[in-house]
N, C-alpha and C positions, 0 to 999 in steps of 0.2 A: 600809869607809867608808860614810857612812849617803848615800843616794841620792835625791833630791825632785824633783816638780812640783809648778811655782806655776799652781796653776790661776785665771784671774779670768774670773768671771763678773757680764757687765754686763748684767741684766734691765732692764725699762720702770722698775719701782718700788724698785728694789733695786739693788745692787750687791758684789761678794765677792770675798773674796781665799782660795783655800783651798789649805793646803799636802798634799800628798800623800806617804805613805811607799813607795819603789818597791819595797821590801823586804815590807815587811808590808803592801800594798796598803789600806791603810788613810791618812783621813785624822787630820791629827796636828794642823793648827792651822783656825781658820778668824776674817776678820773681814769684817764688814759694816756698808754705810752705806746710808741712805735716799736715795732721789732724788727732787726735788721737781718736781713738774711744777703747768707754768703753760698755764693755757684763757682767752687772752685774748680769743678771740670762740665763738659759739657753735657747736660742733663741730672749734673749733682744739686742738690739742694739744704742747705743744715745752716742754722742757729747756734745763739752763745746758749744754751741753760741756764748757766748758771746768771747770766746777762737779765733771761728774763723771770728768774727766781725773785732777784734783785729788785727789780722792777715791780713786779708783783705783789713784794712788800712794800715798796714805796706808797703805791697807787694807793694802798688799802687803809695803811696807817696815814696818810690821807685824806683821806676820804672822811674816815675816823674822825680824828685830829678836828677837822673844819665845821663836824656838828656835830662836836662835843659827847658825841657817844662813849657809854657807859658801861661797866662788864656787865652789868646788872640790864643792861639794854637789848645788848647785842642777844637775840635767840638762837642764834648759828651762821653758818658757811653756805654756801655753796659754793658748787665749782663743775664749771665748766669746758672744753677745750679741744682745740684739735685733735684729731683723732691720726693714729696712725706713725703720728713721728715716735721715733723711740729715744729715749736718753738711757746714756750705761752713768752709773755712778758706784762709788767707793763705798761700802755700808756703812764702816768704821767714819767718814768723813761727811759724806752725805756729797760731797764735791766729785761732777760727771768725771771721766777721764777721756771725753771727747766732744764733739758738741754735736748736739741731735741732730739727727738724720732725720729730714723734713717726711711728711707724707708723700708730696711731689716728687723726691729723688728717684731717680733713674738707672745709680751706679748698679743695683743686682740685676737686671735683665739677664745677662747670660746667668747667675746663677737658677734663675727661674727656669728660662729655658732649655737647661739643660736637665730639669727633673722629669725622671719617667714620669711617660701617661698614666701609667698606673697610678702612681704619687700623687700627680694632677687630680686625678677622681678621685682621688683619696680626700683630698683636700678639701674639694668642692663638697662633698658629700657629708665631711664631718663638721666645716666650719660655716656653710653655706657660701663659703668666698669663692672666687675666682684665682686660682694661682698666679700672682704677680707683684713686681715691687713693688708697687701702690704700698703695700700690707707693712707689717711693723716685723715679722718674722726672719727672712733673708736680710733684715736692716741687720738684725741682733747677730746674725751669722758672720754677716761683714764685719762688725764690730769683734767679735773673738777671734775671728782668721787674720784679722789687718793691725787692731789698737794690741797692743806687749803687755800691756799692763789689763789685759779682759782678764786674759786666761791667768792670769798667776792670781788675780783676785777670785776669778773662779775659784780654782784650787784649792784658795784659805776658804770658802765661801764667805768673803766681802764682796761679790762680784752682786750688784743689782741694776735690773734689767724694766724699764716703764716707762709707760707712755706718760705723757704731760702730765696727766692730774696724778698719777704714781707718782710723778718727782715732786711734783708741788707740795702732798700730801707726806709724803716723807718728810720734805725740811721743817714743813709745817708741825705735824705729830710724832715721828721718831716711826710711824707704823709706814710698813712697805704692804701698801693695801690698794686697790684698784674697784672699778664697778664692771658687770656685766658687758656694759654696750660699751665700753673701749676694749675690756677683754676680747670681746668678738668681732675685735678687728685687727687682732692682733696674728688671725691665720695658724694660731697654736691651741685656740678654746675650741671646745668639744661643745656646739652647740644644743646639745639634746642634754648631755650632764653640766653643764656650766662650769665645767672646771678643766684644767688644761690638759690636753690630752696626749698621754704618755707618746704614742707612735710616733705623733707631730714635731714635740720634741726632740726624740731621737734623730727625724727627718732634718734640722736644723741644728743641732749640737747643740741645745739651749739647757741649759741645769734647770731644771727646776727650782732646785734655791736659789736661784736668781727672779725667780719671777716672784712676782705679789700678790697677794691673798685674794680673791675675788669675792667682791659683797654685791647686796643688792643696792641699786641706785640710789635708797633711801637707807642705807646702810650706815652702823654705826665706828666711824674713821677716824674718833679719834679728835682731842682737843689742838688747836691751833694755838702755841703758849705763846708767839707774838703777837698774837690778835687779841688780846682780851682771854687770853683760854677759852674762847670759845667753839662749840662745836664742831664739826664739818657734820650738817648734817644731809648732804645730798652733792654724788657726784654722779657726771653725765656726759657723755661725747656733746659735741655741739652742735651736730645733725640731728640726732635724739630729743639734745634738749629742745630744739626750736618748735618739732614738733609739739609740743606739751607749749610751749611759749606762744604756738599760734591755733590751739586748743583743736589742733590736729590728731585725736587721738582715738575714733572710731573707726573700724574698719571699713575700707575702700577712701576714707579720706587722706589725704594728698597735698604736702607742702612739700613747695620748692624753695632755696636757699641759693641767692645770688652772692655771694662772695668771692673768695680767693679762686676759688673753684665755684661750680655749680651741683646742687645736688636733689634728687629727686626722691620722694620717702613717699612710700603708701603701705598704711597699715593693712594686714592684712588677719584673716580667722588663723584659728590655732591646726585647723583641717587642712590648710593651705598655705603652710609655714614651709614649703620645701624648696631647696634650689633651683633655680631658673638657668640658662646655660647661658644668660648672656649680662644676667643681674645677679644682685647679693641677696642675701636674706641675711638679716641682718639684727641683731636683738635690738628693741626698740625702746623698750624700757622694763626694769626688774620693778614695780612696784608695791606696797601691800604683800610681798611675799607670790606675787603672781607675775610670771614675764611674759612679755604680750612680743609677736613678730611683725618685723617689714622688710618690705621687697625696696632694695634701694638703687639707684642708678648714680656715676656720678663723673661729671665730668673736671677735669683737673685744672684747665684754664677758662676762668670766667671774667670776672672783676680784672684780674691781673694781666687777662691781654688786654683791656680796653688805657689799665694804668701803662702799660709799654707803649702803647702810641704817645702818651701826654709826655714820655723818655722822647719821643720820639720830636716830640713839639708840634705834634698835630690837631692841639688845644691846649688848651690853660689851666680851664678848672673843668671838671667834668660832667657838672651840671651843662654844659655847652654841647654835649655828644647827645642830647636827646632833639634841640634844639640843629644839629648842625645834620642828625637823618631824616629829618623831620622835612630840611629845604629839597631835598630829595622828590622825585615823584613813584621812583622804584630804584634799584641796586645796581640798572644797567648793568645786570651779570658777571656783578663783581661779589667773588663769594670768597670770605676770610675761615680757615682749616685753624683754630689758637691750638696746634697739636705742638705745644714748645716742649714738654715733657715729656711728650705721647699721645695717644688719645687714652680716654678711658669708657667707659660702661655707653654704648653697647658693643662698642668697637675693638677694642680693649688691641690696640696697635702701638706698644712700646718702642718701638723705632722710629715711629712718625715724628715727622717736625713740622713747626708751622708752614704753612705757605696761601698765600694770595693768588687768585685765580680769576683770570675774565677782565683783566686792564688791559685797557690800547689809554691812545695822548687824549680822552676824555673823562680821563679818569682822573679825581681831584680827593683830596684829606676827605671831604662827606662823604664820598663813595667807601673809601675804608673805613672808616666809623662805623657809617651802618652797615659797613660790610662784616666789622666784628661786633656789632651787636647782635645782627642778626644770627649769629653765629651761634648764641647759646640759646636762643631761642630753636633755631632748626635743631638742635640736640636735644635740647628738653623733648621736645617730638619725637626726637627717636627713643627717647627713652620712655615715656609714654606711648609709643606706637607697639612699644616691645614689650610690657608690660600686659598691654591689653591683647596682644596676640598670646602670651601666654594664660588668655583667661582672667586678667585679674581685671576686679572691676574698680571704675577710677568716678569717685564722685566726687566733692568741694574739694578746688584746686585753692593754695592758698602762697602767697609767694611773700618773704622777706628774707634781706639781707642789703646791704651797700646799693646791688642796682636793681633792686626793687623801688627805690625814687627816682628811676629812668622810665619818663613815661610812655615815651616812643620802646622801650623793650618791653614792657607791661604788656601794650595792643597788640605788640608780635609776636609776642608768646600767644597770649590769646587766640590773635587771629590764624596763627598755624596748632595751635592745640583745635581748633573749631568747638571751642567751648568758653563759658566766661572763669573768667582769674580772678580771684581777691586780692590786692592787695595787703598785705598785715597791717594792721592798728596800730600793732605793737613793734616800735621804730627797733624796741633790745629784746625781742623775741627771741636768741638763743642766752641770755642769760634769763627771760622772765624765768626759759621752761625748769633751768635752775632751780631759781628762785623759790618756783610752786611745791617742787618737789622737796625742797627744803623745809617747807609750812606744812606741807601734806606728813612728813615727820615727824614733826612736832604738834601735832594735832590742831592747827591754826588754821586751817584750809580741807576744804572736801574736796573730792574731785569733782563732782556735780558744779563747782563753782568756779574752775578754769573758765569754761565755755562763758561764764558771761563775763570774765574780764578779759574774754580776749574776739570781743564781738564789735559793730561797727568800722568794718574793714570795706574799701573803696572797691566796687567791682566794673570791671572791665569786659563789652561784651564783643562778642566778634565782627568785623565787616569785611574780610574780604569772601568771594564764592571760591567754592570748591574747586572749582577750576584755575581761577589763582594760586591758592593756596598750596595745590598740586603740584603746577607749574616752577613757581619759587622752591620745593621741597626737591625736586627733579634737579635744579641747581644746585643745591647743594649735594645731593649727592652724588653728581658725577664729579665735584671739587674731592669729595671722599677719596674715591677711586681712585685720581691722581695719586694718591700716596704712597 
């Protein structure tokens, strides 16, 4: 009998339904839909929910639908997703009564900023975060103090409060339940007990019953009665999951994730699971009933400055942007700040905005190109430079997401890491890590056996010298400065 996971993966820009064969560990169907995202002030960012609730069933039954899959087929769920954006919804209805608040959004700065320092280390010290709107916590505050209908749903307790795979998992099962490694980014989890922590709370006016249950990754969430009633057996941010998808999951090992944003993970011992002043710690994955830690870096505009130029009509298709820094012989010191939201980890500058730096009249479209390619490549360096000044050691670097098929950013991450990069194998590395976790469940997978499904990945090794290397880093950081 043929054996599947439905893996769904709910990215910022994106959204996918991918079927899995548990047999031939290969994937057999996939669909996908756009998500439209709305900036109605400057530095806000929020989606339909309910848009992509919708959506998310389409893609699935789908997916279904086109190979004939069976109830008797399907062995479970996973799910995947953005981390950080928050949806408020009606209990009684399951229908948001606003539309999520993107992770990117910007509107609580002053809320953040005006919390005592005290608060500040409060914060840092229980959740391992960095106090700031990045987080899903000041999102839910704005939502009670601004949406009419939070608080009176509060009130009756109908008021429910969760991050993507929470809202998914609700429409899907009726259960208001969550995992670990989205809870703890939520800036309200109590790192050490895994459960939400009362002070935090109160620091943010969030009820408690409003929040959802926290399980472990490989946690039992509950049947999906449009799917087949099939399980959900594993949910996972989609930072977390990639690691596990690009068999990133020994300590000191290190994948990077080029997407919407950019982001940096390295696992790290359970002796040296503590906050960093300038990075996250961040739970990495609850599995087998054991939660393992990582230190994470991340930046906010990755992918998404390079698509604003193509707004821009500064190419076509964007396979052309590796090709077009490539005719280059250096950046002629032109350096790209993608601070459109902000900056984020190591910088963590919420006021900043993007800017361009180092043009006179020989400055052409290839100069900006790789001037914002190189762009998350000099970040990644900072956030691997800060990493290892705090001690931590950094061994197989491994990179997938959208512009990990950028092979001009590949070398330059490389060549300013001064170290070799792998490329990932695995083109849907934040749904495999899904996926695995899903099998790992249900007893169809070992862990010993990630690592060989997600090996024969392309390595990159470094050529420029130290002295270069230097030199171009020194450019960028006095573009910093400017800010």
């Amino acid at each position: 009998m043929r054996k599947f996971v439905l893996g769904l993966d709910e990215g910022t820009t994106s959204l996918r339904a991918v079927l899995y064969d548990a047999a031939s560990h290969k994937i057999v169907g996939k669909q996908e839909k756009t998500i439209r995202q709305h900036y109605p002030h400057d530095g806000w960012v929020e989606q339909d929910a309910e848009d992509i609730f919708k959506k998310i069933l389409l893609v699935c039954k789908e997916v279904l639908k086109n190979n004939s899959v069976q109830k008797c087929e399907l062995l479970g769920i996973a799910i995947t997703n953005q981390r950080e954006t928050i949806v408020a919804w009606d209990r009684q209805t399951g229908k948001p009564i606003y539309n999520a608040i993107v992770w990117q959004c910007r509107r609580t700065t002053n809320l953040i900023k005006a919390l005592p320092q005290k608060v500040k280390k409060q914060i840092h010290k229980t959740t391992g975060l960095i106090a700031n709107p990045y987080f899903s916590a000041s999102k839910m505050k704005w939502i009670l103090d601004n949406v009419p209908a939070a608080k009176s749903l509060a009130k009756a307790g109908n008021l429910c409060f969760g991050t993507i795979d929470s809202f998914l998992a609700f429409r899907l099962t009726g259960n208001h339940v969550t995992d670990t490694t989205n809870a703890s980014r939520t800036m309200l989890m109590n790192l050490h007990t895994l459960d939400w922590d009362s002070k935090l709370l109160k620091i943010f006016d969030v009820p408690l019953a409003a929040l959802p249950k926290i399980l472990p990754s490989d946690g039992k969430f509950g049947n999906a009665k449009a799917l087949l009633d099939a399980p959900i057996l594993a949910m996972i941010g989609d930072q977390q999951s990639s690691m596990i998808g690009q068999g990133a999951m020994d300590v000191g090992a290190s994948k990077v994730t080029i997407g919407t944003g950019g982001f940096v993970l390295t696992n790290v011992s359970p002796q040296n699971a503590q906050p960093l002043e300038n990075l996250l710690l961040t739970v990495a994955r609850t599995l087998g009933g054991k939660t393992e830690y990582a230190i994470e870096g991340s930046i906010f505009s990755a992918c998404s400055a390079i698509n604003w130029l193509k707004e821009l009509g500064m190419y076509g298709d964007v396979a052309e942007t590796s090709k077009m820094a490539s005719r280059l012989s250096g950046n002629n010191g032109v350096y790209f700040v993608p601070a459109f939201t902000g900056l984020g980890a190591p910088y963590w500058k919420d006021d900043a905005r993007a800017c361009i730096v180092g043009m006179n009249f020989n400055t052409d479209k290839n100069h900006i190109v790789r001037a914002c390619l190189e762009s998350i490549a000099f970040n990644i360096k900072a956030l691997v430079d800060e990493m290892r000044k705090n001690g931590q050691r950094i061994g197989k670097i491994s990179v997938d997401g959208g512009g990990s098929k950028n092979d001009f950013l590949l070398q330059f991450i490389c060549d300013m890491l001064g170290k070799d990069v792998e490329r990932s194998s695995q083109a849907e590395a934040t749904v495999m890590g899904a996926i695995y976790v899903a099998l790992l469940a249900c007893g169809q997978l070992k862990r010993s056996e990630i690592k060989q499904l997600t090996q024969n990945n392309q390595v990159f090794h470094p050529r420029l010298t130290e002295g270069e290397r230097k030199a171009l880093y020194e450019g960028w950081q006095k573009a910093i400065k400017k800010l």
